[in-house]
BAMI-225515 format. One record per residue (C-alpha): residue number from 1; residue in one letter; y, z, x. Coordinates in steps of 0.1 Angstrom, whole numbers, plus 5000, padded with zeros to 4 digits. Example, Ala and Ser with C-alpha at 12.3 -4.5 7.8 and 13.67 -1.06 7.14 Angstrom:
BEGIN
+-----+---------+------+------+------+
| num | residuo |    Y |    Z |    X |
+-----+---------+------+------+------+
|   1 |       A | 4955 | 5078 | 5123 |
|   2 |       S | 4989 | 5071 | 5137 |
+-----+---------+------+------+------+
//
This chain:
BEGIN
+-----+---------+------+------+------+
| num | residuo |    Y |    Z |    X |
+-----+---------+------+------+------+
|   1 |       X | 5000 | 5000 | 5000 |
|   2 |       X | 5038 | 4993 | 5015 |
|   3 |       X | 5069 | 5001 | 5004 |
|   4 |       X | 5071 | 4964 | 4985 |
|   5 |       X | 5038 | 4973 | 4968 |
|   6 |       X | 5050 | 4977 | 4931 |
|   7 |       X | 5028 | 5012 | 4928 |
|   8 |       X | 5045 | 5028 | 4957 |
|   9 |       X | 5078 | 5029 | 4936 |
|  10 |       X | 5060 | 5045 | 4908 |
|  11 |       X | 5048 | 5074 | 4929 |
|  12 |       X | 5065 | 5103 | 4942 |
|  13 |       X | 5059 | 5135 | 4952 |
|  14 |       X | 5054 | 5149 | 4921 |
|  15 |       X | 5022 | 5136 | 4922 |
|  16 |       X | 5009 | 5152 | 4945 |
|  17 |       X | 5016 | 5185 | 4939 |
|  18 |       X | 4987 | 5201 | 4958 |
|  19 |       X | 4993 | 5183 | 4988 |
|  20 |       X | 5032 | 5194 | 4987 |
|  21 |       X | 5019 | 5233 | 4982 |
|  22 |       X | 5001 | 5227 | 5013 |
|  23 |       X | 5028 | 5206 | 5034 |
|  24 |       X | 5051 | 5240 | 5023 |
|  25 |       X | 5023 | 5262 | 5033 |
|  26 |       X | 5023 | 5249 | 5070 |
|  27 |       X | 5060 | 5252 | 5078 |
|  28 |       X | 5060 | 5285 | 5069 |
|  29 |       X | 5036 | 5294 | 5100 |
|  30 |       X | 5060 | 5299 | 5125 |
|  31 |       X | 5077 | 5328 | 5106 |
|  32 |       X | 5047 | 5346 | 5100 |
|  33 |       X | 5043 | 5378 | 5120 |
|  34 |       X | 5009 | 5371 | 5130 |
|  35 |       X | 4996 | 5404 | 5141 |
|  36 |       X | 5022 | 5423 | 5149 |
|  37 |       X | 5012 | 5451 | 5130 |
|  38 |       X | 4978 | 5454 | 5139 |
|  39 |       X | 4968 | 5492 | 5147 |
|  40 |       X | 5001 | 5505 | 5128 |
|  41 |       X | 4990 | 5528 | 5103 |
|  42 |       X | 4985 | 5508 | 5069 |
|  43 |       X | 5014 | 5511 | 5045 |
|  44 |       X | 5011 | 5512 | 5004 |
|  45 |       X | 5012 | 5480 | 5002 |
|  46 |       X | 4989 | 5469 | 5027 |
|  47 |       X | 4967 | 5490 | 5009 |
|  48 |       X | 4974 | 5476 | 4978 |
|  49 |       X | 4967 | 5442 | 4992 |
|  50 |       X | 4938 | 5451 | 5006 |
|  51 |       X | 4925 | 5466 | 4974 |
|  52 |       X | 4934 | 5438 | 4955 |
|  53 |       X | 4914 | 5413 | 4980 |
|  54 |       X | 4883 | 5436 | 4977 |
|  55 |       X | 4887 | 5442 | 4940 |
|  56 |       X | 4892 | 5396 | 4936 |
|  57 |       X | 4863 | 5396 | 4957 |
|  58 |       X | 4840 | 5417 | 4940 |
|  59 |       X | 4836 | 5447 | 4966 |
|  60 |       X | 4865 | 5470 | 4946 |
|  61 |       X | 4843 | 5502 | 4958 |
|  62 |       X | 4841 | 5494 | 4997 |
|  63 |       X | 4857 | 5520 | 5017 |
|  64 |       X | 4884 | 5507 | 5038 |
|  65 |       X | 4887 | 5513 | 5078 |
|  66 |       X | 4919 | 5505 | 5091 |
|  67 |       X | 4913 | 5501 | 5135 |
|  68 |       X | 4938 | 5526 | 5152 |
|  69 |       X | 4940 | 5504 | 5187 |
|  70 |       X | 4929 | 5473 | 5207 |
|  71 |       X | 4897 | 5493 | 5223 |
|  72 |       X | 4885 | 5503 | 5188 |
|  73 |       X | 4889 | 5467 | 5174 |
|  74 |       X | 4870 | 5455 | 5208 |
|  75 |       X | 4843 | 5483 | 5199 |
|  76 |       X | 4842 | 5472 | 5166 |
|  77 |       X | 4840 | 5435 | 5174 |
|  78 |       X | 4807 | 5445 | 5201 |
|  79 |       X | 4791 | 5466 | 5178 |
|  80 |       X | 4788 | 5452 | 5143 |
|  81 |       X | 4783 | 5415 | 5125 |
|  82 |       X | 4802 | 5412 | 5095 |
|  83 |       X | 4780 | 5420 | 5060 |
|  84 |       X | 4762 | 5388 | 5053 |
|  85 |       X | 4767 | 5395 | 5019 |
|  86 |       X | 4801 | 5395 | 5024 |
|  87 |       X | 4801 | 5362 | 5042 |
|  88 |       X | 4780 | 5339 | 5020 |
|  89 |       X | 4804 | 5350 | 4991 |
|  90 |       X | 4833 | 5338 | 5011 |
|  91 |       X | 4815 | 5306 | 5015 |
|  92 |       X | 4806 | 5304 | 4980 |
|  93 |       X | 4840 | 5306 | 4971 |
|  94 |       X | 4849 | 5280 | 4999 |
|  95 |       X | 4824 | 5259 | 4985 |
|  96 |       X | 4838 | 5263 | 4946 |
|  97 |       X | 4873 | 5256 | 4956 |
|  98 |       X | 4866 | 5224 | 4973 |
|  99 |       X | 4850 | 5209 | 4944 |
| 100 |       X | 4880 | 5219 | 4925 |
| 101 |       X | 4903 | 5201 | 4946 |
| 102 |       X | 4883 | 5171 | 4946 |
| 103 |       X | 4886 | 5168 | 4910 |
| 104 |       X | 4928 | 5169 | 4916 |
| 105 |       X | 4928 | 5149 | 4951 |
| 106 |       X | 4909 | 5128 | 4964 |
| 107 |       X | 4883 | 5133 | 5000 |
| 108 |       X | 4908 | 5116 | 5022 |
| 109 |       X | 4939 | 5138 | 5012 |
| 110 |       X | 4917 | 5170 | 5012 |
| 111 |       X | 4903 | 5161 | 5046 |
| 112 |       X | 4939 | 5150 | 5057 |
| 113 |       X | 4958 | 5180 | 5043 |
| 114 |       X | 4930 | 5206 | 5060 |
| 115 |       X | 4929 | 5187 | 5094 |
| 116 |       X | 4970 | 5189 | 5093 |
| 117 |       X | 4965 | 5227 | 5085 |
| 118 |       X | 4944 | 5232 | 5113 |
| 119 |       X | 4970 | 5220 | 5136 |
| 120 |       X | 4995 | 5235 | 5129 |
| 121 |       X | 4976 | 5270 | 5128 |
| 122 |       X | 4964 | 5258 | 5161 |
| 123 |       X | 5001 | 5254 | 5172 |
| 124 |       X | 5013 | 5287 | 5159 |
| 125 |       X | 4984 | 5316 | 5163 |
| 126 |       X | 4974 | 5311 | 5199 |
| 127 |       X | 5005 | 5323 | 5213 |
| 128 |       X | 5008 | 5351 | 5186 |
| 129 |       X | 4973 | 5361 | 5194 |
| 130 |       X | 4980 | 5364 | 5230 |
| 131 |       X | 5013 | 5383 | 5226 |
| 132 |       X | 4998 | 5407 | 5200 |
| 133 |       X | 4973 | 5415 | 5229 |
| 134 |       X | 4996 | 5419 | 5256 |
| 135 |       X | 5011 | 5444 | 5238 |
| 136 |       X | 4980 | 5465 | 5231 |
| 137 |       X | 4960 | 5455 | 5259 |
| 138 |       X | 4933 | 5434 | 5244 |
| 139 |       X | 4909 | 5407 | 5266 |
| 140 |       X | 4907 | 5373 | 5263 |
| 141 |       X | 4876 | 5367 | 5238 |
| 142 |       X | 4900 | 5394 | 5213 |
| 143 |       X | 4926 | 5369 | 5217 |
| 144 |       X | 4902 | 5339 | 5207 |
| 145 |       X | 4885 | 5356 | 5177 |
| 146 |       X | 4919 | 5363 | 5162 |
| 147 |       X | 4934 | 5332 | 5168 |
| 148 |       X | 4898 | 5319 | 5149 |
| 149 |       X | 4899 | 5349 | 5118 |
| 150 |       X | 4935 | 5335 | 5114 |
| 151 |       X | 4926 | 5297 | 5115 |
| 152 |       X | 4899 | 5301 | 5089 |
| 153 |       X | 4924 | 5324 | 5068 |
| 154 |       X | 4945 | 5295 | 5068 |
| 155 |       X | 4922 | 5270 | 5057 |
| 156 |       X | 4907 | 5294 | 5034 |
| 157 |       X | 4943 | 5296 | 5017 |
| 158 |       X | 4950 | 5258 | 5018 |
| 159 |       X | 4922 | 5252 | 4997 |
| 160 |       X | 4933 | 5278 | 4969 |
| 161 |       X | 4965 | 5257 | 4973 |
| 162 |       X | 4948 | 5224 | 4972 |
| 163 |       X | 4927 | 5238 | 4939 |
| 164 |       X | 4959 | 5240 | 4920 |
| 165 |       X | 4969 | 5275 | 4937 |
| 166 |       X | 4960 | 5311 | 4925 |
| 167 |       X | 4980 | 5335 | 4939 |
| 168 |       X | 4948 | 5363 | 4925 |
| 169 |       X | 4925 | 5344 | 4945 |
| 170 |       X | 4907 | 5366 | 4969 |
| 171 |       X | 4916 | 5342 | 4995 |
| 172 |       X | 4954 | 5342 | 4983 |
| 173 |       X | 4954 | 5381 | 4992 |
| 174 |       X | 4935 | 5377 | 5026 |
| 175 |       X | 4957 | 5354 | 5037 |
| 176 |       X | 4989 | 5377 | 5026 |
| 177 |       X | 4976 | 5407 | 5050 |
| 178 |       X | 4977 | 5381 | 5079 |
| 179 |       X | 5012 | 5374 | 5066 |
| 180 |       X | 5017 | 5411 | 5070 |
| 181 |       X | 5008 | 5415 | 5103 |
| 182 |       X | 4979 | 5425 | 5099 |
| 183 |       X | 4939 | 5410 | 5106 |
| 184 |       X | 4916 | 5418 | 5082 |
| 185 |       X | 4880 | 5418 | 5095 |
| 186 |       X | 4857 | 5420 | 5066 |
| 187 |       X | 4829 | 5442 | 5053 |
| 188 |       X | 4815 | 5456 | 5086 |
| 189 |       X | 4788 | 5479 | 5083 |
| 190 |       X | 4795 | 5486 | 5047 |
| 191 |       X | 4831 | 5495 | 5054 |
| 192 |       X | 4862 | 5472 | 5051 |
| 193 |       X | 4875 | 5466 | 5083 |
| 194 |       X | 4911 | 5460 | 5089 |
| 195 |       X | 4939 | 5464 | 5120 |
+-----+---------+------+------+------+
//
């Protein structure tokens, strides 16, 4: 299609509204305070959001374990796998969004609009992730598992975006507590991890 093509005139952004949610999504990225206020004690209402994640989720009764420092989050990291429970819901929920958005847009512009997020998030958490550590002293594989946890939190987001958008959506909330500055880990060991 070019700009001469009849059909291009009749289209406009309008049509595309998922697409634009997620194009609005990404430039936000560089304002985000990725991390910076991981081991700072939780406030009301990142216990709120947290609650509400867990509660969209389905786990409204897991106790939550906020991670006082870099050493316990690299303890916590060593020790324990995320519940597999826990994960294959996520995926589930992946799975169910994606079909969603590809009854609103089509493969191509899902694939495009997730390969653009993924950029961009690869542009902006790196250097966040590294910083963050600096600060409290974590090693080099913490710094590439939160750059990943915040990747995938992106991409988790972008397709509740691409699905029409649901700001209840358990992955609406996650995403918010890395907006907070915080890194939420998942249900490790029965427990809701968070720092």
């Amino acid at each position: 299609m070019t700009d001469d093509d009849p059909e291009f005139d009749e289209l406009s952004l309008e049509d595309f509204p998922q697409l634009v949610a997620i194009a609005r999504f990404v430039q936000a990225f560089d304002d985000v305070p990725w991390f910076e206020r991981c081991g700072v004690t939780p406030t009301a209402d990142d216990t709120e959001l947290t609650e509400a994640y867990l509660s969209a989720l389905g786990f409204p009764q897991a106790l939550v374990a906020p991670l006082v420092d870099w050493p316990s989050l690299a303890e916590t990291l060593e020790q324990s796998d995320a519940d597999a429970e826990w994960r294959d819901l996520e995926a589930q929920l992946a799975a169910g969004l994606v079909d969603e958005a590809l009854s609103l847009i089509s493969a191509d512009e899902l694939e495009m609009a997730l390969t653009h997020v993924s950029a961009m998030a690869g542009e902006s958490l790196p250097q966040a992730a590294e910083l963050a550590a600096l600060r409290g002293g974590g090693e080099a594989d913490i710094i590439q598992a939160a750059t990943g946890a915040a990747a995938h939190a992106c991409h988790q987001a972008a397709l509740v975006l691409a699905a029409g958008g649901d700001d209840e959506h358990p992955f609406s909330y996650k995403y918010l507590l890395f907006e907070a500055g915080r890194w939420p880990l998942g249900i490790i060991g029965g427990s809701f991890a968070i720092f």
